[in-house]
C-alpha positions as CSV (number, residue, x, y, z in Angstrom):
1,X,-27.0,2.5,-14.5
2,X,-27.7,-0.2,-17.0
3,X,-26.8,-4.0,-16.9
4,X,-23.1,-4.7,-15.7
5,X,-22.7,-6.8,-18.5
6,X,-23.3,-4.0,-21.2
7,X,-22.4,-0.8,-19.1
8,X,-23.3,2.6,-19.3
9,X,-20.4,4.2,-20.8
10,X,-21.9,7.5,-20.9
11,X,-22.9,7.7,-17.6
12,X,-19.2,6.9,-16.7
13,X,-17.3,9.0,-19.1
14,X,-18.6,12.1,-16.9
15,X,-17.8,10.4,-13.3
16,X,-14.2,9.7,-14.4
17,X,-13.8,12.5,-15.5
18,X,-14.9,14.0,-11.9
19,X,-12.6,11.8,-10.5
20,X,-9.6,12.5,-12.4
21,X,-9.8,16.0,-11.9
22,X,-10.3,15.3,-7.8
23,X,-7.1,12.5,-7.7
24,X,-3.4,14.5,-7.4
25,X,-2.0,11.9,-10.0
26,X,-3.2,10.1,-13.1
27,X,-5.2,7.0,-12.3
28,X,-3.4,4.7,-15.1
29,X,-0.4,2.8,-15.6
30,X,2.8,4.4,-14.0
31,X,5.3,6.5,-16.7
32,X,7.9,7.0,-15.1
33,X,9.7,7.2,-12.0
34,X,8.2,11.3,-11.3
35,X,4.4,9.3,-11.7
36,X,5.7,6.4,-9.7
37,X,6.4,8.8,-6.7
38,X,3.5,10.3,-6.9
39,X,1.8,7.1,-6.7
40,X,3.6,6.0,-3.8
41,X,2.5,9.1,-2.6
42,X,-0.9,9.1,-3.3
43,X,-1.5,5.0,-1.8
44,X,0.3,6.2,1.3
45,X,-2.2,9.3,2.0
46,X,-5.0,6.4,1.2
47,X,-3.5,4.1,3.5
48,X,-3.6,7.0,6.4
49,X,-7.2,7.4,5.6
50,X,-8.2,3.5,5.1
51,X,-5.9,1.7,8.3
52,X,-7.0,-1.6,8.4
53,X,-10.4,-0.7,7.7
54,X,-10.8,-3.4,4.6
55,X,-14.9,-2.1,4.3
56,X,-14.0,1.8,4.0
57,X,-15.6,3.1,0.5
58,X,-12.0,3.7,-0.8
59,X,-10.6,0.7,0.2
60,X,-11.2,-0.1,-4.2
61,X,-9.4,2.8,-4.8
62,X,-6.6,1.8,-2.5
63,X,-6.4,-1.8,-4.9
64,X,-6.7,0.3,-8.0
65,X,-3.5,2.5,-7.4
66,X,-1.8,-0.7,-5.1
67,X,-1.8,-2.5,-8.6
68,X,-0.6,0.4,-10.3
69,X,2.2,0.7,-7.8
70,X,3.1,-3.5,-7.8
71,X,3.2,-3.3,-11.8
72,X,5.9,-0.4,-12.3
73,X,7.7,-2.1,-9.4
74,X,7.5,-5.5,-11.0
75,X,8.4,-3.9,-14.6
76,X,11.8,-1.2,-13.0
77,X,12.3,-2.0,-9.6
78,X,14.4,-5.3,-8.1
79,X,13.1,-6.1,-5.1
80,X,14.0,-9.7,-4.5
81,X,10.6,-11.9,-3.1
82,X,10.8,-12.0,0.6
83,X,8.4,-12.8,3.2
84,X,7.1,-9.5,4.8
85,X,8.4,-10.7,7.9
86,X,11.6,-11.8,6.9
87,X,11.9,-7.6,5.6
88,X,10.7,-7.0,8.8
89,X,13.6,-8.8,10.4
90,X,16.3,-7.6,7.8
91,X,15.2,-3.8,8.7
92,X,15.0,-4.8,12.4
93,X,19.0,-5.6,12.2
94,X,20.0,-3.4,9.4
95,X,18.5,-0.5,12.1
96,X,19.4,-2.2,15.6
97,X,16.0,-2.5,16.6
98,X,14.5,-5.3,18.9
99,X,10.9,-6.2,19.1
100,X,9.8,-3.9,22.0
101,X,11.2,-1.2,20.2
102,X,8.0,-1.8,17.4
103,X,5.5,-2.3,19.8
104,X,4.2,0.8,19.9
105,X,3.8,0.5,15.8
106,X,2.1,-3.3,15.9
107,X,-0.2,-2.6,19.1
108,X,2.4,-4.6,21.6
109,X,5.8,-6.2,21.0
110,X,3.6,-10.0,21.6
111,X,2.0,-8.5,17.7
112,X,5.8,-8.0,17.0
113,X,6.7,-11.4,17.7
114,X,3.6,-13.4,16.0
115,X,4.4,-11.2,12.5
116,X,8.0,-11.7,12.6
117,X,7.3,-16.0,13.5
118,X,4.8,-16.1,10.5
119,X,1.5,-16.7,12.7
120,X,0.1,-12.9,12.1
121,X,0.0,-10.8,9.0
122,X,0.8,-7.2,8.8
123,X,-2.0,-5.1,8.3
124,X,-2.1,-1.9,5.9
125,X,-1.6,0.6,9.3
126,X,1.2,-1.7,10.3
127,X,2.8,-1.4,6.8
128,X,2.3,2.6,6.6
129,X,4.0,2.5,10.0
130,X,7.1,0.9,8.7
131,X,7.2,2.2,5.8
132,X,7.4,5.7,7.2
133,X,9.6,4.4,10.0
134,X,12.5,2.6,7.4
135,X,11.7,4.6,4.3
136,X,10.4,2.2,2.0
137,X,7.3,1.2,-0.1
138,X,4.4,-0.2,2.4
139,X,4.6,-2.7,-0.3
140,X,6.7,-4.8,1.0
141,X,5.3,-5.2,4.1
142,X,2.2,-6.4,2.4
């Protein structure tokens, strides 16, 4: 490949085309609400294969369609700003759930308790977890 600065767009036409025809949805700005769950889709599968793993090779990929996925949100969804953990503790009481019952998804329920008192982040397995478990976008979790 040439300089960064100047690119070799002809040398890249062919390797996005590769990797178009190897993603299971279009790698640009979300349509419509169809392309929007197949986004979801598609960052959740990465998330599975990443964890918390922020080295892995597709971990760029992972930011690529994350973007994608914040951007349609920001333009057609309302999702009013809230701490990840106060979400975490809004689901927690929405569902009936106390800490020790998320242990097993945070590694033990002392993880539970340093997310929900703002001393620990949660990781990208962590937000998959719950995002399966409550049925919501791992988004908001990160």
């Amino acid at each position: 490949m040439t300089d960064g600065a100047t690119g070799d767009f002809e040398g890249l036409t062919p390797a996005w085309r590769e990797l178009e025809t190897r993603t299971p949805v279009k790698l640009r700005a979300i349509e419509n609400e169809r392309h929007f769950k197949a986004m979801v889709n598609f960052m959740n599968k990465l998330l599975d294969k990443i964890g918390d793993r922020e080295t892995h090779p597709l971990m760029g990929l992972l930011d690529m369609v994350t973007a994608f996925v914040h951007d349609y949100e920001e333009r057609n969804v309302e999702i009013p700003d809230a701490d990840p953990s106060a979400v975490l503790r809004f689901l927690m009481t929405q569902h009936g759930l106390r800490q020790t019952d998320l242990a097993e998804d945070f590694g033990s329920q002392s993880n539970v308790s340093e997310v929900l008192s703002g001393k620990r982040d949660i990781n990208a397995r962590q937000a998959r977890a719950l995002a399966k478990r409550f049925g919501v976008s791992p988004a908001v979790f990160i």
